[in-house]
C-alpha positions as YAML, in Angstrom:
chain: A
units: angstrom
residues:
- id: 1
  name: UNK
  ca: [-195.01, 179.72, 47.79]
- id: 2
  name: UNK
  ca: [-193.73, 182.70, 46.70]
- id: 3
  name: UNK
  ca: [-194.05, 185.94, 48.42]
- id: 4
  name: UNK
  ca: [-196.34, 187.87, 46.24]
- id: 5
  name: UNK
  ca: [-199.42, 187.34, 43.96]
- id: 6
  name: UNK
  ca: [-197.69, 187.93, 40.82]
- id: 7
  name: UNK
  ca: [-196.47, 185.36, 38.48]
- id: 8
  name: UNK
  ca: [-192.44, 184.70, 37.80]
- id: 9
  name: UNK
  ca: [-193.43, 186.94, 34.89]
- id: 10
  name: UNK
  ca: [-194.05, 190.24, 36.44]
- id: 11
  name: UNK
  ca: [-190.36, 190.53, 37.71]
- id: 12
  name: UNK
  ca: [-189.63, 190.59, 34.39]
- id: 13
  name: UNK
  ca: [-187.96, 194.01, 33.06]
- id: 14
  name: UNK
  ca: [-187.14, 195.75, 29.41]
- id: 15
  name: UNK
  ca: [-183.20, 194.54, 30.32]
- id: 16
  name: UNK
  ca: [-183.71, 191.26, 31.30]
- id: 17
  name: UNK
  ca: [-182.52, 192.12, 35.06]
- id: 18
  name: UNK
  ca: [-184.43, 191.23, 37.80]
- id: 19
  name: UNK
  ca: [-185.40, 194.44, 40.27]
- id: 20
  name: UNK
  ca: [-183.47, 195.79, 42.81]
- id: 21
  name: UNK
  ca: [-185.02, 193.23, 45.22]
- id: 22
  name: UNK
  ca: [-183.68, 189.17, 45.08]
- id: 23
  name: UNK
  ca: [-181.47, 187.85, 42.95]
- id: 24
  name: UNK
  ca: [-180.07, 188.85, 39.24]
- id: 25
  name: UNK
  ca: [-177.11, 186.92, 38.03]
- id: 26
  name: UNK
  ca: [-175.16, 185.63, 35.29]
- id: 27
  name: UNK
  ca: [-173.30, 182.42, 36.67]
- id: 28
  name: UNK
  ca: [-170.13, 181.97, 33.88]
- id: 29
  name: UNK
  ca: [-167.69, 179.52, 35.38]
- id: 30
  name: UNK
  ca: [-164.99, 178.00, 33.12]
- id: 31
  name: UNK
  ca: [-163.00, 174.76, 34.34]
- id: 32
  name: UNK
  ca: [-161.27, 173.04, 31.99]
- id: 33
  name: UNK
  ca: [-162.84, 171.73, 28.97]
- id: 34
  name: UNK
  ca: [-166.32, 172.42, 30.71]
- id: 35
  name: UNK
  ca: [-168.31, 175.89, 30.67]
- id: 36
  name: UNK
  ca: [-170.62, 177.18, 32.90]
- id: 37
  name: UNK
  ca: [-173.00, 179.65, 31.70]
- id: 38
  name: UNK
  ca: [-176.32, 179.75, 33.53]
- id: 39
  name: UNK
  ca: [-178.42, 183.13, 34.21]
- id: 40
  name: UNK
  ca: [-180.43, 182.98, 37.12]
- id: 41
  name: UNK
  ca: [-183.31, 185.77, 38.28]
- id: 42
  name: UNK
  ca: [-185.66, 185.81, 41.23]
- id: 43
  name: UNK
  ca: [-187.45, 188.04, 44.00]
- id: 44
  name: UNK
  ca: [-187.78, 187.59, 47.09]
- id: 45
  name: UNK
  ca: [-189.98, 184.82, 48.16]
- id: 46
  name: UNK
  ca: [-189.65, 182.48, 45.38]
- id: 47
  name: UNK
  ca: [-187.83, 179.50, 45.33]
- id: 48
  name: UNK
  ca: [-186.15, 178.42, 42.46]
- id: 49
  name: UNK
  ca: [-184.93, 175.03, 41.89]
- id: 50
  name: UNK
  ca: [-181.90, 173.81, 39.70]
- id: 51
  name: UNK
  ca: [-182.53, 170.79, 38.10]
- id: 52
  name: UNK
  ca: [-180.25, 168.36, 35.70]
- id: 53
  name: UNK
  ca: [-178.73, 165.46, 35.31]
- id: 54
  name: UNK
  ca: [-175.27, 164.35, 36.36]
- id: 55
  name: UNK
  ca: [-172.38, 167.01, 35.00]
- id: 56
  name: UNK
  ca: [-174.71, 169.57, 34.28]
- id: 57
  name: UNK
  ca: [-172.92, 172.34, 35.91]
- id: 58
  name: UNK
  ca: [-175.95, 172.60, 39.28]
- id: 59
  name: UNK
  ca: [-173.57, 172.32, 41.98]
- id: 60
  name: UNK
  ca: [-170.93, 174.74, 40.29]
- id: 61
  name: UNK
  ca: [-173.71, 177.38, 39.95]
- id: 62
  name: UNK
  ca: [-174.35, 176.82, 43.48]
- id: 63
  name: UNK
  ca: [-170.91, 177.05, 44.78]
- id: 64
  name: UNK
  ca: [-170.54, 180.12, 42.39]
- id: 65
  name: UNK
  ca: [-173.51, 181.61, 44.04]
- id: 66
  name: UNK
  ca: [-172.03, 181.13, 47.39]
- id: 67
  name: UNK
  ca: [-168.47, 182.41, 46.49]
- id: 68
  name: UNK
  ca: [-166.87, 179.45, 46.42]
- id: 69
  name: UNK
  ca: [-166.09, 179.10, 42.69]
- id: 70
  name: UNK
  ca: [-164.84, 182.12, 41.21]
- id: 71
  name: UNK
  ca: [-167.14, 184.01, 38.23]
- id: 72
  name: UNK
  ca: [-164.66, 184.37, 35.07]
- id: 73
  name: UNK
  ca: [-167.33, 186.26, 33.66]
- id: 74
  name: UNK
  ca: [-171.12, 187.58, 34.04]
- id: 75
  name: UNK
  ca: [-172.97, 189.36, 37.48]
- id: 76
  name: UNK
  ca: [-174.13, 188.53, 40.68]
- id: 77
  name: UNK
  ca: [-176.46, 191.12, 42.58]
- id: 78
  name: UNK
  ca: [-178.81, 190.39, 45.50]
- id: 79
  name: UNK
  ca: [-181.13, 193.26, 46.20]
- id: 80
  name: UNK
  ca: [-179.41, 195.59, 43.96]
- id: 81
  name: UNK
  ca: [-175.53, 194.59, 46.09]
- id: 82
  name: UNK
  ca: [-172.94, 193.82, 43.67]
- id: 83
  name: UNK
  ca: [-171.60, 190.29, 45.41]
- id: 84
  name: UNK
  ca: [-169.15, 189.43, 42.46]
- id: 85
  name: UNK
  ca: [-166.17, 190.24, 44.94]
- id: 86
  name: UNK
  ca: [-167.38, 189.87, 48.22]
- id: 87
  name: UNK
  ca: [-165.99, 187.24, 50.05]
- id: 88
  name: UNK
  ca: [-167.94, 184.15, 50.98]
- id: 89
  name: UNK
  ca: [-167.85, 184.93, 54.54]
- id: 90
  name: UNK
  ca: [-169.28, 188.35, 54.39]
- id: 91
  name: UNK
  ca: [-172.43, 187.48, 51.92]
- id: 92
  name: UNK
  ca: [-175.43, 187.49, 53.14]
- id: 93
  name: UNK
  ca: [-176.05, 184.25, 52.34]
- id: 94
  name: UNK
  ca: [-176.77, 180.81, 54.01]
- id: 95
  name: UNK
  ca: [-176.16, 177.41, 52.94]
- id: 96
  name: UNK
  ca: [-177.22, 173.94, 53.46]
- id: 97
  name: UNK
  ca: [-175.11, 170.89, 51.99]
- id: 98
  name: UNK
  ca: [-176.31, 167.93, 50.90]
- id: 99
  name: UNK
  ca: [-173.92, 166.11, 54.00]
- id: 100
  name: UNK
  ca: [-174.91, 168.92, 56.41]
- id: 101
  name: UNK
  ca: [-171.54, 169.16, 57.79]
- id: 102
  name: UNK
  ca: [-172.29, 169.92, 61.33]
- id: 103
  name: UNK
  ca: [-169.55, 170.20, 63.18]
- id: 104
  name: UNK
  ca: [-169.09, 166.93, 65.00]
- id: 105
  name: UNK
  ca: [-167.84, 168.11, 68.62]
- id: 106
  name: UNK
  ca: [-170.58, 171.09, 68.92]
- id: 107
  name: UNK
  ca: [-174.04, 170.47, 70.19]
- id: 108
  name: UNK
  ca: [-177.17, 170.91, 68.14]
- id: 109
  name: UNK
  ca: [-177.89, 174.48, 70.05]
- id: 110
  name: UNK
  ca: [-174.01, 175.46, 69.23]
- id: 111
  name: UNK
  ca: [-174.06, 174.39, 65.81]
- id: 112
  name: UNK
  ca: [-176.71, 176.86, 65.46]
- id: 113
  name: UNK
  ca: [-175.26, 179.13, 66.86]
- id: 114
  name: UNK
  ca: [-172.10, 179.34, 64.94]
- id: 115
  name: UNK
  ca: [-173.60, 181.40, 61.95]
- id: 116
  name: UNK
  ca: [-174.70, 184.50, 64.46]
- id: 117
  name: UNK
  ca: [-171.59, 184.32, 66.13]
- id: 118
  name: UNK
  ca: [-169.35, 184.30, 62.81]
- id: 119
  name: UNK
  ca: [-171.87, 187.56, 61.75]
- id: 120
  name: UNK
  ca: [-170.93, 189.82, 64.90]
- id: 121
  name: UNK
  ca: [-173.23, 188.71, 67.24]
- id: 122
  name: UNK
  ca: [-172.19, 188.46, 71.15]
- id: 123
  name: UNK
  ca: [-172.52, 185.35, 72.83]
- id: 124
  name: UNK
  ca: [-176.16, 184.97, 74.32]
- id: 125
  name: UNK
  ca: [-177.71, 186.98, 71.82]
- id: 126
  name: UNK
  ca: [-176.29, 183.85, 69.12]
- id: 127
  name: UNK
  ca: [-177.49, 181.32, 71.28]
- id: 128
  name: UNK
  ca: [-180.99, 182.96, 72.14]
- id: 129
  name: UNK
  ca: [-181.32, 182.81, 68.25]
- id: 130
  name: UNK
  ca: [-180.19, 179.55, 67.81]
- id: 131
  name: UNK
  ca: [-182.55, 178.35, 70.53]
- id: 132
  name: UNK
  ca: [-185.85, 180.32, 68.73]
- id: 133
  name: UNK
  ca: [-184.65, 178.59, 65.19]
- id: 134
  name: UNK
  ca: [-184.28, 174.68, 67.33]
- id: 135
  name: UNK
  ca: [-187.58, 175.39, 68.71]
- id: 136
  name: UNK
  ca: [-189.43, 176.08, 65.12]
- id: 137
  name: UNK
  ca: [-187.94, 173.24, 63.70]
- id: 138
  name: UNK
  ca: [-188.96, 171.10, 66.50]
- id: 139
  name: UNK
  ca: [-186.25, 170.32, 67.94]
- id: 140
  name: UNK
  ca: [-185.97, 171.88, 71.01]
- id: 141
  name: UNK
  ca: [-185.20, 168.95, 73.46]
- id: 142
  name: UNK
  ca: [-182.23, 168.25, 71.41]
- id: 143
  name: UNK
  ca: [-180.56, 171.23, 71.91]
- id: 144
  name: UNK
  ca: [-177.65, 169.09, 73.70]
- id: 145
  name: UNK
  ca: [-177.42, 166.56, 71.56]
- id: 146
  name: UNK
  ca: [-174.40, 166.19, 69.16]
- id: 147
  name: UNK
  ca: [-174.63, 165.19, 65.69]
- id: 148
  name: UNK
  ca: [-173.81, 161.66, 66.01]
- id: 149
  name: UNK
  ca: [-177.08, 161.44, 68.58]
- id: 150
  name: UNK
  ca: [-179.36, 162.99, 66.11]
- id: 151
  name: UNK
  ca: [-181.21, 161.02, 62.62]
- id: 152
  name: UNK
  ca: [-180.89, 161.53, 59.55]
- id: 153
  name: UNK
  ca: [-183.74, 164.20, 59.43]
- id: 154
  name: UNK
  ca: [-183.07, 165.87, 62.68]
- id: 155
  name: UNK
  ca: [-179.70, 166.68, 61.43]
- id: 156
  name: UNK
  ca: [-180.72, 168.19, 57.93]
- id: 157
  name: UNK
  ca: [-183.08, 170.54, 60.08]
- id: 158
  name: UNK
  ca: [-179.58, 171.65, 62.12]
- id: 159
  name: UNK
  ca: [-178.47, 172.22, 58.91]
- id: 160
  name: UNK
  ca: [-181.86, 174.12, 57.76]
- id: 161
  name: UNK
  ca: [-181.92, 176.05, 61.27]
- id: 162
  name: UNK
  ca: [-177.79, 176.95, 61.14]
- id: 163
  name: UNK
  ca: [-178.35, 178.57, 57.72]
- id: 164
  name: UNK
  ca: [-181.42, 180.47, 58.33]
- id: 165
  name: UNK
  ca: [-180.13, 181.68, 61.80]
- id: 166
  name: UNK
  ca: [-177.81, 184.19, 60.01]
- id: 167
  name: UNK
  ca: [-181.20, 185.68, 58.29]
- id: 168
  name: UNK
  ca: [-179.72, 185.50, 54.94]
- id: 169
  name: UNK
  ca: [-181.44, 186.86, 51.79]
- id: 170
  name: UNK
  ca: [-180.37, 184.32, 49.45]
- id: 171
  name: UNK
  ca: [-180.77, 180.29, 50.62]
- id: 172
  name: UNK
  ca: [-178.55, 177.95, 48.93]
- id: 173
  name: UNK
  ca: [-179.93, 173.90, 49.52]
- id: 174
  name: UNK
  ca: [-177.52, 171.16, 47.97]
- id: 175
  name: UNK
  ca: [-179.60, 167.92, 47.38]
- id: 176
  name: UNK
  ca: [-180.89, 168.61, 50.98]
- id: 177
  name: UNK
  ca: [-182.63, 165.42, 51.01]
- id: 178
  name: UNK
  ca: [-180.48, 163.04, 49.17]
- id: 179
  name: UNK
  ca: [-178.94, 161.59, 52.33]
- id: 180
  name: UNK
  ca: [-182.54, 161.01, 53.76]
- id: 181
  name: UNK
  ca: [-184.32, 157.44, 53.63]
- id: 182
  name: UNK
  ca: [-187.24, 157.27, 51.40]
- id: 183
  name: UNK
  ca: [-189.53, 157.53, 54.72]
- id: 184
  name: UNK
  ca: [-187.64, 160.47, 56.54]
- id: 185
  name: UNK
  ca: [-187.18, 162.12, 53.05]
- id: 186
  name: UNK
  ca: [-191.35, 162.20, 52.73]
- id: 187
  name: UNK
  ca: [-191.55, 163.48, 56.19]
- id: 188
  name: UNK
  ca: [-188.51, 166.24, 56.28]
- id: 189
  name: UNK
  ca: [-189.81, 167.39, 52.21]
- id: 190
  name: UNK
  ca: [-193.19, 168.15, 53.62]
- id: 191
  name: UNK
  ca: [-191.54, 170.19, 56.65]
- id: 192
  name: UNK
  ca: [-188.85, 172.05, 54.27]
- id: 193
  name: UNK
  ca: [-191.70, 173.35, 52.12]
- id: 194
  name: UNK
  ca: [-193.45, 174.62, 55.23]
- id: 195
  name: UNK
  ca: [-190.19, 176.51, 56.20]
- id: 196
  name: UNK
  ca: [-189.19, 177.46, 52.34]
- id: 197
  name: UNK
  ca: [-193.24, 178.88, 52.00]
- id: 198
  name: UNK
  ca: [-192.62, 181.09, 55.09]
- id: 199
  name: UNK
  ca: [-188.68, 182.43, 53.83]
- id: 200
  name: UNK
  ca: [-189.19, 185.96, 52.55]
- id: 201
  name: UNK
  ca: [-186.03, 186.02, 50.65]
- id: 202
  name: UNK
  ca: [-184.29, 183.91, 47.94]
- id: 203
  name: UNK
  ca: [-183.71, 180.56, 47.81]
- id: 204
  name: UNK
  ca: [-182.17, 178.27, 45.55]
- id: 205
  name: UNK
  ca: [-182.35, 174.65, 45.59]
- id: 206
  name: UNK
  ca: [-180.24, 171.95, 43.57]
- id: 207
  name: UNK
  ca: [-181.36, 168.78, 42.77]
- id: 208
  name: UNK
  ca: [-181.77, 166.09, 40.54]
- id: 209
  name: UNK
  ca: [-184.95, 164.80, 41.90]
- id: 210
  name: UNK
  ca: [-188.28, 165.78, 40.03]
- id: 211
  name: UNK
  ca: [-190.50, 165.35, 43.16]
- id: 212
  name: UNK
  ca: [-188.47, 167.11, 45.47]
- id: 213
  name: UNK
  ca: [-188.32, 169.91, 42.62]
- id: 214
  name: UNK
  ca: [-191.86, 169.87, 41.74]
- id: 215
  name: UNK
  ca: [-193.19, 169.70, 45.42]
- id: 216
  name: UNK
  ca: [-190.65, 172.21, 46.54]
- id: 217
  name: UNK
  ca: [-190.30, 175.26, 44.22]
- id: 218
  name: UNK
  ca: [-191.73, 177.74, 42.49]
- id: 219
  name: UNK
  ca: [-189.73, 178.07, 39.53]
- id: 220
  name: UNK
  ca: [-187.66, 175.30, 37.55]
- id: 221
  name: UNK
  ca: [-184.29, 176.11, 35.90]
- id: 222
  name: UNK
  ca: [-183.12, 172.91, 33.87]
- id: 223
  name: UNK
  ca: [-179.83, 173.05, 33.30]
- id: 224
  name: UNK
  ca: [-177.87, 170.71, 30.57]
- id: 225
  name: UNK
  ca: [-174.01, 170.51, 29.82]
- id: 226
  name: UNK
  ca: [-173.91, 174.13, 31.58]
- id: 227
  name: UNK
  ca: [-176.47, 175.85, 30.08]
- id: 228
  name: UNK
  ca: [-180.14, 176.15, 30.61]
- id: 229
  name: UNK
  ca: [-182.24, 174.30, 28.33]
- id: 230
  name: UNK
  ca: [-185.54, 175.35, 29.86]
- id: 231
  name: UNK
  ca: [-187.29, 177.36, 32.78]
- id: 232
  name: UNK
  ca: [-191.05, 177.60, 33.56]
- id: 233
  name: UNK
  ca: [-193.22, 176.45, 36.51]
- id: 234
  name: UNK
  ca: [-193.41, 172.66, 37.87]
- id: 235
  name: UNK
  ca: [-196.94, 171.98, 35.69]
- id: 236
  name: UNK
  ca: [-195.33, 173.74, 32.96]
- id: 237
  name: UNK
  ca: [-192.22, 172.37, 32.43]
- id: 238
  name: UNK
  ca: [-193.86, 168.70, 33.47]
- id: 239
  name: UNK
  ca: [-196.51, 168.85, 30.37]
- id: 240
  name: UNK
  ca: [-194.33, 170.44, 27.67]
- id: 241
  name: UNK
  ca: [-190.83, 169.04, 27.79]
- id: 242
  name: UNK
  ca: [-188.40, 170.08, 25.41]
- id: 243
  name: UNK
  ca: [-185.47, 167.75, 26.30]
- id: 244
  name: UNK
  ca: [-184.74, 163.90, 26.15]
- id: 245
  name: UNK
  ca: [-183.81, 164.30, 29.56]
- id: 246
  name: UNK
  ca: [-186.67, 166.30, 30.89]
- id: 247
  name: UNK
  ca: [-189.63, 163.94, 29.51]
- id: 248
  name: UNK
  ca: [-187.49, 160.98, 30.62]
- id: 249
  name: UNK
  ca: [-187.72, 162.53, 34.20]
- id: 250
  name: UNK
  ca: [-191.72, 163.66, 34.31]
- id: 251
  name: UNK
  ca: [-192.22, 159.93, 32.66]
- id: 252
  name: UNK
  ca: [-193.43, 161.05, 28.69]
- id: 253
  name: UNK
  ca: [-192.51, 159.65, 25.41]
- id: 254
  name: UNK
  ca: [-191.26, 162.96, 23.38]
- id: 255
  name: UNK
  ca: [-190.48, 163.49, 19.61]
- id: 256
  name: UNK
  ca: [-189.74, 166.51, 17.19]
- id: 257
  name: UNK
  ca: [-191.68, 167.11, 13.90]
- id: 258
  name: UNK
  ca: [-193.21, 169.73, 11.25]
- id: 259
  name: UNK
  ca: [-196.94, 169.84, 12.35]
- id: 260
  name: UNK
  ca: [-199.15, 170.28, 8.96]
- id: 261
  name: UNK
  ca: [-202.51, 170.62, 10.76]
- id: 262
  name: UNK
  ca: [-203.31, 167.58, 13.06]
- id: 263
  name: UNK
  ca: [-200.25, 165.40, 11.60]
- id: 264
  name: UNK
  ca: [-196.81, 165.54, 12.73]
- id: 265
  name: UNK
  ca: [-194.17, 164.31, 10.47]
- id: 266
  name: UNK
  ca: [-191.81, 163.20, 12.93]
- id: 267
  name: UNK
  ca: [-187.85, 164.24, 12.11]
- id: 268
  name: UNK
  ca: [-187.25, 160.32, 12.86]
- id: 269
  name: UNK
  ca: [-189.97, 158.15, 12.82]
- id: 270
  name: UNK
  ca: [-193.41, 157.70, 11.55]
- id: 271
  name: UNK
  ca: [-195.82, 160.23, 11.06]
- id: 272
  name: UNK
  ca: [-198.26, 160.92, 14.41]
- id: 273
  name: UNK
  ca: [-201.98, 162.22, 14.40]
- id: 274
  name: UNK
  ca: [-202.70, 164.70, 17.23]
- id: 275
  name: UNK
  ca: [-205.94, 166.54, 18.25]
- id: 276
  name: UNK
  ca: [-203.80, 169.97, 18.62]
- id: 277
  name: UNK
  ca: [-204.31, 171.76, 14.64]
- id: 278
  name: UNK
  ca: [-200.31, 173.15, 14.38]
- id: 279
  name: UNK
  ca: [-198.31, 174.14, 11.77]
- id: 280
  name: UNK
  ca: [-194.59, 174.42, 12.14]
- id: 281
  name: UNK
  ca: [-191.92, 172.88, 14.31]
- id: 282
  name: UNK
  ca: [-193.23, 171.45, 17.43]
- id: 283
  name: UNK
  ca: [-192.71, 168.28, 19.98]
- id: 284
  name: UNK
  ca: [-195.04, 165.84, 20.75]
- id: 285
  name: UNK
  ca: [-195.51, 164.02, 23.91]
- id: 286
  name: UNK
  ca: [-197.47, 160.93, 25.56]
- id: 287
  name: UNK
  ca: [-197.39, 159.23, 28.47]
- id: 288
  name: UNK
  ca: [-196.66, 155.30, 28.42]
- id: 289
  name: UNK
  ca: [-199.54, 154.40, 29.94]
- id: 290
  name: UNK
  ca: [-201.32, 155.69, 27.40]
- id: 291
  name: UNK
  ca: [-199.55, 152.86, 24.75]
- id: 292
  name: UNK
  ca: [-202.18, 149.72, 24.21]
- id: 293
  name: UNK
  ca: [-199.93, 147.01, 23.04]
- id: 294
  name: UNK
  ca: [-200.84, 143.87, 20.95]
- id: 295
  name: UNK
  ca: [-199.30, 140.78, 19.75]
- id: 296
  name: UNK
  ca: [-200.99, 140.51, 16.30]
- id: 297
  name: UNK
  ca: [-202.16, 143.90, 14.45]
- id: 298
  name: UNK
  ca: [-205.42, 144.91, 15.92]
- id: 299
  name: UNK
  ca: [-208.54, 145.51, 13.29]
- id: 300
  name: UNK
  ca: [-210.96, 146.93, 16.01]
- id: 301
  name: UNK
  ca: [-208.91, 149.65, 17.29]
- id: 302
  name: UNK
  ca: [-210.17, 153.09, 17.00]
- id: 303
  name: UNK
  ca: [-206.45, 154.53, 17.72]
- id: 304
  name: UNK
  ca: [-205.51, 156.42, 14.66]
- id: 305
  name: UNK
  ca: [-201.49, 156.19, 15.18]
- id: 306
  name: UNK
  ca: [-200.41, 152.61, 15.44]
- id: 307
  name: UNK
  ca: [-196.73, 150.90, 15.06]
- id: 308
  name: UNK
  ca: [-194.56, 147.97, 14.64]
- id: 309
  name: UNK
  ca: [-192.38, 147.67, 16.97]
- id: 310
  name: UNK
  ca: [-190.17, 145.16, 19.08]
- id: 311
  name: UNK
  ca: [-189.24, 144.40, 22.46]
- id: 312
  name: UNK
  ca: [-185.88, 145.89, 23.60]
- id: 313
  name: UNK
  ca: [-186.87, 145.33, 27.21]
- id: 314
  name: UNK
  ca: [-188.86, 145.02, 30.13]
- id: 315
  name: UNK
  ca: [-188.10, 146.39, 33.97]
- id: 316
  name: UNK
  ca: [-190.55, 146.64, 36.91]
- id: 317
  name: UNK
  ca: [-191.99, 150.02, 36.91]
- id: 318
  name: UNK
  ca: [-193.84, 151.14, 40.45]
- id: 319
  name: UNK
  ca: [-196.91, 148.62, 40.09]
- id: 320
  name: UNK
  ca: [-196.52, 147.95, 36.40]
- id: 321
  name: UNK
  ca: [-193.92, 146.58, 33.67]
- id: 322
  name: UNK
  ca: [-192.44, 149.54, 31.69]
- id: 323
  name: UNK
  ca: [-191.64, 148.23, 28.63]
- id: 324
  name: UNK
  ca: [-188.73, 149.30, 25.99]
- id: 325
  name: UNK
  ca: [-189.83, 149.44, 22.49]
- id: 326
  name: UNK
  ca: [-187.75, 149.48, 19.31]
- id: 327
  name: UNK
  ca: [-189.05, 149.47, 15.94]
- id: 328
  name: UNK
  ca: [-190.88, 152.20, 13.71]
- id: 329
  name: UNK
  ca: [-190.93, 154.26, 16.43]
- id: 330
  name: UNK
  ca: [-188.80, 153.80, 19.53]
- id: 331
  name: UNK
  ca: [-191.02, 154.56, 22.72]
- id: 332
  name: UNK
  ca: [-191.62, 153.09, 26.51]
- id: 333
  name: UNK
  ca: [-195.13, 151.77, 27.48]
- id: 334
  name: UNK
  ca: [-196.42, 150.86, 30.60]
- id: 335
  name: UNK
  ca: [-198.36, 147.77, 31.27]
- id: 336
  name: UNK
  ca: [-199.85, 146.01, 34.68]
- id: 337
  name: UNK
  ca: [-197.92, 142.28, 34.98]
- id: 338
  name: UNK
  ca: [-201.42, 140.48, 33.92]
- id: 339
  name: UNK
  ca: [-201.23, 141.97, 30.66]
- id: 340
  name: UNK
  ca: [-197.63, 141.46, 29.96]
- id: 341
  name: UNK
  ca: [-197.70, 138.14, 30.88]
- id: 342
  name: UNK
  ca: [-200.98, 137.52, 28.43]
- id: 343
  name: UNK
  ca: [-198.76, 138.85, 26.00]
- id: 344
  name: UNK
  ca: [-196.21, 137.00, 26.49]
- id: 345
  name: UNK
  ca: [-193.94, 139.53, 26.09]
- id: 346
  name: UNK
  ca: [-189.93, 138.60, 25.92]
- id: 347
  name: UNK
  ca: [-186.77, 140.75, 24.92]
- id: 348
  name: UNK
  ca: [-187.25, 140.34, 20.89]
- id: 349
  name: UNK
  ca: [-191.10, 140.26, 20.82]
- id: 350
  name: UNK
  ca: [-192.73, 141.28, 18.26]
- id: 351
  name: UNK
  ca: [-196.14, 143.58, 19.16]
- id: 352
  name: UNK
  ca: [-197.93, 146.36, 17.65]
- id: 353
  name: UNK
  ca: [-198.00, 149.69, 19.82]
- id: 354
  name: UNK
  ca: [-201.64, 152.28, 19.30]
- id: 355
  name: UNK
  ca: [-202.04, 155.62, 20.97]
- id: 356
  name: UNK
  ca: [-205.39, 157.42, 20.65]
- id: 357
  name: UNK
  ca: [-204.64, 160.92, 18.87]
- id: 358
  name: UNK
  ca: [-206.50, 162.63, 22.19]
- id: 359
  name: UNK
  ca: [-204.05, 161.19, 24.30]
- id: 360
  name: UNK
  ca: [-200.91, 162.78, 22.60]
- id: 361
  name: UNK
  ca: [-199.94, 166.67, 23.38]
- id: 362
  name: UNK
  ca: [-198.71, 168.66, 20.21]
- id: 363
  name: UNK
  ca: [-197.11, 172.05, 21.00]
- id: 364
  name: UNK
  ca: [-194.22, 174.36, 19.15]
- id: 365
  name: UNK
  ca: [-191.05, 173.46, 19.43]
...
């Protein structure tokens, strides 16, 4: 999606800035007990998401990025502009939130209009633009309409169409799609990544959602109790997780040992054999559905890491039963509803958990 061939990498420099073009900054925000410190690089064309849980300080970077929460220390620049004192009005920057907040008595086309006419522009020339922008989002024939007349997705593409029609170099999306039902939200994702591929500046999306993340963005920036915990690309970040929270939300199993060759003595838990030859700190990681359970200990398995372990509990899980385990080694495991109810599994349950050693993903920590 982004707007070159090069990788993330290549904007890299011997300061750690970004180049003169897109975004450098250093986001520090301090409220009360909680600090945000969050540095945040990118050139034009990429799209960088956000991502955390709860608390995590996403929205304050956001709002700091559009001027709306005061920096107490660090740097904002967009294409080489110092923006740390510009006002929120005057930067060049555009912003969808996660409630839209169209104005209620304007019509779609004026709505649209607004952010030319705020910028300078005269009249017609604000609504000639804002009719172009209705008209690539589709929405042409409900130029007249008022927000109240419009769904759920026409309204976030309002939203989309009022912030772009300023031609800003930095986009700023708040949870764009959180208000969306699960069927609009497939339909308007798949539209905003059209529009995001074809944006030649910044943009910056927030969100706790790993699809819309993954699906949407170049770039992840994971961001814990205010600081960033890690950063990489979608398959990256998805296959080596180096948080609790991060392999809860890409669905893996994820532990912390000393790797002596293919062993991993685990810094709580049991040791676990991996086909990866290591030596050092590292994590290791497995899906659940790669977790065989049984209800006595097997004798024909050809797993080489295998556990005692209990039930803690059992919740419906897409098409399977995602089951809690507690035990030797605390993990989740996913099973279709036949074979938990062969089992005869039950909070309290005694079983045996295996996972092949090719099935488990060793790397450094």
């Amino acid at each position: 999606m982004t707007g070159t061939d090069e990788p993330a990498s290549a904007m890299d420099t011997t300061d750690g800035h970004a180049p003169d073009g897109g975004l450098d900054a250093r986001l520090v925000v301090d409220r009360g007990t909680f600090r945000l410190d969050v540095a945040l690089t990118a050139a034009p064309g990429d799209v960088v998401a956000l991502l955390g849980p709860n608390g995590a300080g996403k929205t304050t970077a956001l709002r700091a990025l559009a001027g709306l929460e005061p920096l107490a220390d660090g740097r904002l620049r967009l294409d080489g502009t110092a923006l740390d004192r510009t006002p929120p009005e005057s930067r060049p920057v555009g912003v969808v939130f996660q409630d839209y907040l169209l104005f209620p008595h304007l019509t779609a086309l004026d709505n649209v209009a607004f952010g030319p006419r705020c910028r300078g522009a005269g009249k017609a020339e604000a609504r000639a633009r804002a009719t172009a922008w209705l008209d690539r989002m589709g929405l042409a024939a409900h130029a007249g309409a008022k927000p109240r007349r419009l769904s759920g997705g026409q309204a976030q593409r309002v939203a989309l169409a009022r912030a772009l029609a300023t031609n800003p170099r930095l986009l700023l999306l708040d949870e764009p799609l959180a208000a969306l039902d699960a069927r609009t939200r497939l339909e308007v994702r798949a539209q905003l990544r059209r529009h995001l591929a074809e944006f030649e500046a910044v943009a910056v999306l927030v969100t706790h959602d790993p699809l819309d993340a993954m699906v949407l963005a170049d770039r992840l920036v994971v961001v814990e109790d205010g600081r960033v915990v890690q950063e990489g690309g979608p398959a990256d970040i998805a296959r080596r997780p180096r948080t609790d929270y991060i392999a809860r939300l890409v669905g893996l199993n994820l532990y912390r040992g000393r790797a002596d060759g293919h062993t991993v003595r685990l810094d709580a838990g049991p040791p676990v054999t991996t086909t990866e030859d290591l030596s050092g700190p590292v994590f290791v990681a497995f899906p659940p559905g790669a977790v065989t359970l049984y209800g006595e200990r097997p004798t024909g398995s050809s797993a080489r890491n295998l556990w005692h372990c209990e039930v803690a509990g059992l919740e419906t899980h897409g098409d399977q039963i995602r089951v809690d385990l507690t035990g030797e080694l605390p993990l989740a495991a996913d099973l279709t509803t036949v074979a938990a109810a062969e089992l005869g599994l039950h909070p309290g349950a005694p079983v045996w958990a295996t996972v092949k050693a090719t099935q488990t993903h060793a790397y450094p920590a």
